[in-house]
TORKE-425492 format. One record per atom (N, C-alpha, C, O, CB): x, y, z; residue in one letter. Coordinates in steps of 0.001 Angstrom, whole numbers, padded with zeros to 6 digits, always signed. Glycine has a CB too. Example, Ala and Ser with C-alpha at 12.3 -4.5 7.8 and 13.67 -1.06 7.14 Angstrom:
+013190-005690+007800A+012300-004500+007800A+013200-003300+007800A+014236-003319+008465A+011308-004473+009046A+012850-002250+007080S+013670-001060+007140S+012900+000030+007870S+013409+001138+008039S+014084-000598+005725S
//
This chain:
-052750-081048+221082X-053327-080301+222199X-052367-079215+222690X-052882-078126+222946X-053681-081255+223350X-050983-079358+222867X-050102-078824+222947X-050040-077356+222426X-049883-076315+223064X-049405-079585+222539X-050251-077613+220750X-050498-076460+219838X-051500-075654+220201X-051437-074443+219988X-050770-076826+218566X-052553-076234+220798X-053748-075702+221061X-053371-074397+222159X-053482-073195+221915X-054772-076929+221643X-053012-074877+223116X-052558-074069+224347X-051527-072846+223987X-051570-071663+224323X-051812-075105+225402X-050606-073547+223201X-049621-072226+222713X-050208-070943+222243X-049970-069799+222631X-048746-072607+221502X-050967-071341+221388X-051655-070407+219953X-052707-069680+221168X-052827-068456+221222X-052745-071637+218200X-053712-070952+222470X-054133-069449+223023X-053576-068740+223904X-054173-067693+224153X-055218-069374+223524X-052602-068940+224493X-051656-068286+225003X-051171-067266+224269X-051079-066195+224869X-050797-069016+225313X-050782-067297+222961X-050126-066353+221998X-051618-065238+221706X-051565-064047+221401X-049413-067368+220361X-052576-065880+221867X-054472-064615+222070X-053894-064020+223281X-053125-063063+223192X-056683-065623+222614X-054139-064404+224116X-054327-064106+225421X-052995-062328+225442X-053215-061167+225789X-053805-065913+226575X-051742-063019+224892X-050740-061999+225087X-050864-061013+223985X-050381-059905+224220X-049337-062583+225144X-051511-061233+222632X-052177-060408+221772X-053274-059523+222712X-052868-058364+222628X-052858-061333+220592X-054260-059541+223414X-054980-058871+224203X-054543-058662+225007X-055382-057856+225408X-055843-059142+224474X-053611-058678+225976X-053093-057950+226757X-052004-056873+226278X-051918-055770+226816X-052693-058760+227597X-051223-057264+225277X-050553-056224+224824X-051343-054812+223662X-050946-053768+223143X-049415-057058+224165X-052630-055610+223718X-053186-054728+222879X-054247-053374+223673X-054522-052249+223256X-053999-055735+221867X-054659-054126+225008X-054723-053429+225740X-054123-052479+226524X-054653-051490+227029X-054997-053831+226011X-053299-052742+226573X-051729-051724+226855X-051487-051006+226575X-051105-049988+227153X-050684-051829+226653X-051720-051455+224747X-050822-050171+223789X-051825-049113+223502X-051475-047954+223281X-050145-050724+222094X-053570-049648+223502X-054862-049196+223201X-054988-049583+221751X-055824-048912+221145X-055079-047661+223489X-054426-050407+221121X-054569-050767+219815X-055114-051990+219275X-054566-053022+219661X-053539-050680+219377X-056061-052093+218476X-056706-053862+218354X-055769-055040+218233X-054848-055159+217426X-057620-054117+216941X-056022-055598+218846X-055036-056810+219249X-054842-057899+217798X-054265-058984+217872X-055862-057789+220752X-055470-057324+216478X-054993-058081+215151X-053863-056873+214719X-053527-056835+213535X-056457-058410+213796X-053256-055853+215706X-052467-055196+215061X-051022-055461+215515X-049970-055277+214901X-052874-053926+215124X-051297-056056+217046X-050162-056219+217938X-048801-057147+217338X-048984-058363+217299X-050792-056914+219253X-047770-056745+216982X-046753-057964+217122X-045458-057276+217989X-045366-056173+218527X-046203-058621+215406X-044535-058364+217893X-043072-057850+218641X-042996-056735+217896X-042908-055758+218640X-041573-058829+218539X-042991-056425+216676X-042160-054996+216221X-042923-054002+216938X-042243-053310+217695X-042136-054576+214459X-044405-053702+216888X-045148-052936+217296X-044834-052729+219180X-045129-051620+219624X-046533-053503+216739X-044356-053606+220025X-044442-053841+221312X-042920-052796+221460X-042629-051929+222284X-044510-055689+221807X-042130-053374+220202X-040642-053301+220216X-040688-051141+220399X-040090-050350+221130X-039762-054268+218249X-041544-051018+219489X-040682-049367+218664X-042071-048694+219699X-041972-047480+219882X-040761-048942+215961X-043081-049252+220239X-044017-048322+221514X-043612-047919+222953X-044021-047050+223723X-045249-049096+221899X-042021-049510+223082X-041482-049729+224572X-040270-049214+224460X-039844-049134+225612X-041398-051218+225163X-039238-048702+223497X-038112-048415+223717X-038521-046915+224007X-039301-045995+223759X-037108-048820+222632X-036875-047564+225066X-036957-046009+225708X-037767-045945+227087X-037442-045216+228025X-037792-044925+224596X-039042-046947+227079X-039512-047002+228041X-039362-048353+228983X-039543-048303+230199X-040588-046646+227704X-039040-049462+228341X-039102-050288+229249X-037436-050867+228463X-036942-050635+227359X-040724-051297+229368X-036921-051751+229742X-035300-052359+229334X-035117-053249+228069X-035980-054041+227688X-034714-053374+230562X-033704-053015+227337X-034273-053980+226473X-034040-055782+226992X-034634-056769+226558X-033524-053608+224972X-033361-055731+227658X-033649-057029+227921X-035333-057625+227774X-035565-058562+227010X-033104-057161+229323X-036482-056952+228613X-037335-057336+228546X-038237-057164+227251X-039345-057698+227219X-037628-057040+229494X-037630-056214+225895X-037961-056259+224993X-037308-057772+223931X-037933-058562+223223X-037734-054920+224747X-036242-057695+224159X-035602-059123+224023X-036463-059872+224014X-036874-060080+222873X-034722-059601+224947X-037226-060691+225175X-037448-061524+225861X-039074-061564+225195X-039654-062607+224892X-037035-061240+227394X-039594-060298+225063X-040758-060544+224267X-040661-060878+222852X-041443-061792+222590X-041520-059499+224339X-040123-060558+222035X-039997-060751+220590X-039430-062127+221057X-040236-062941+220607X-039023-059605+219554X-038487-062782+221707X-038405-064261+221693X-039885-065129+221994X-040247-066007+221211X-037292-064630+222840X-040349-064920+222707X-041597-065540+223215X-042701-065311+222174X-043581-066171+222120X-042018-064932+224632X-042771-064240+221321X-043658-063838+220143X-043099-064845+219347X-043751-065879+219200X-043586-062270+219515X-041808-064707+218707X-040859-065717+217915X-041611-067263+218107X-042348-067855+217318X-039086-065695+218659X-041189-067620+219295X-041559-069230+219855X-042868-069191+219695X-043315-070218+219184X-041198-069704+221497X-043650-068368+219949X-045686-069024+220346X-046228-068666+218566X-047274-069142+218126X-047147-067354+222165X-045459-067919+217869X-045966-067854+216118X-045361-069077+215708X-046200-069723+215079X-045316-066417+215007X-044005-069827+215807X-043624-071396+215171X-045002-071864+215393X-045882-072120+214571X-042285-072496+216053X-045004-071945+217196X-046265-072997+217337X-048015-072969+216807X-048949-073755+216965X-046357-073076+218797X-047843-071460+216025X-049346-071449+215617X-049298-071564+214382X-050182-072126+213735X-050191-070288+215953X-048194-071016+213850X-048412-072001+212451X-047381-072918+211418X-047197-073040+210207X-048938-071093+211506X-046760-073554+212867X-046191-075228+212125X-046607-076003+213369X-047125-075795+214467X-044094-075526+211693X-046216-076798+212788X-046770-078409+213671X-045281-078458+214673X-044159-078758+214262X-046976-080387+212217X-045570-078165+215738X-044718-078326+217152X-044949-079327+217966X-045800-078914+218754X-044859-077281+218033X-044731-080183+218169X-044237-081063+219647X-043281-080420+220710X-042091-080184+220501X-043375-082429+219235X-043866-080198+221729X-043127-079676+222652X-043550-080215+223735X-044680-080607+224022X-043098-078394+222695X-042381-080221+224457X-042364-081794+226061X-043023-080913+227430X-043278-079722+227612X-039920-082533+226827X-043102-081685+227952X-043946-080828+229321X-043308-079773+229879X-043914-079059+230677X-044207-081695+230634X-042195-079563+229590X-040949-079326+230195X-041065-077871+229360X-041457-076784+229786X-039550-080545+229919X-040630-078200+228143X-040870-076917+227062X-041674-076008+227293X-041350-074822+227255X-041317-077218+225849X-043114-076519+227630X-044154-076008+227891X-044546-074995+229184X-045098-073896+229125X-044765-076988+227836X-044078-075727+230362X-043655-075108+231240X-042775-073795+231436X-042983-072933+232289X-043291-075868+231626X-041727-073803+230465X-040809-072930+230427X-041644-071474+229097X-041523-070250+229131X-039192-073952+229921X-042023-071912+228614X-042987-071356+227450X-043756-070450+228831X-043453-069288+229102X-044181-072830+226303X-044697-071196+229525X-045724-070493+230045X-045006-069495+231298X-045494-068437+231693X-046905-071601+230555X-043950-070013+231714X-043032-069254+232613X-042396-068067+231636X-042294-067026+232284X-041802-070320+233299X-042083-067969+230696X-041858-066737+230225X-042702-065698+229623X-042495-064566+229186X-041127-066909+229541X-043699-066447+229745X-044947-065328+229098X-045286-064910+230532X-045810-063799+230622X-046566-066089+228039X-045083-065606+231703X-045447-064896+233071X-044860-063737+233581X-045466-062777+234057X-045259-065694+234060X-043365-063900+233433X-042280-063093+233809X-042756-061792+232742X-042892-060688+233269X-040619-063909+233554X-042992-061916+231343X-043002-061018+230210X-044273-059779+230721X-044552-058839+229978X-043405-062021+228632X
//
């Protein structure tokens, strides 16, 4: 169930970043977010997205267990992002 939530979480930030960029959201990844935002936004917060892209692609396609805790912190950085 866990997996479940990640992967739509990882939709959810595919359509919002795809809305953003104006580009279909099967095109969106960190590189694309990466080379549209420099220059425009800090890289820390480019950092911080390609990590969170990094973490929510493990969970969509390998088998993840992750503790409530994980999860929490998962959904707290896609908030901040």
């Amino acid at each position: 169930m866990r997996g479940f939530l990640l992967v739509s979480l990882l939709m959810v930030l595919y359509g919002y970043f795809a809305d953003k960029l104006n580009v279909p959201p099967q095109t969106v990844d960190a590189d694309l977010i990466e080379r549209r935002g420099k220059g425009k936004l800090p890289p820390e917060l480019l950092s911080r997205v390609k990590t969170l892209f990094d973490e929510l692609n493990i969970s969509r396609f390998g088998r993840v267990d992750r503790s409530p805790e994980e999860m929490k912190r998962v959904y707290a950085d896609a908030d901040r992002v």
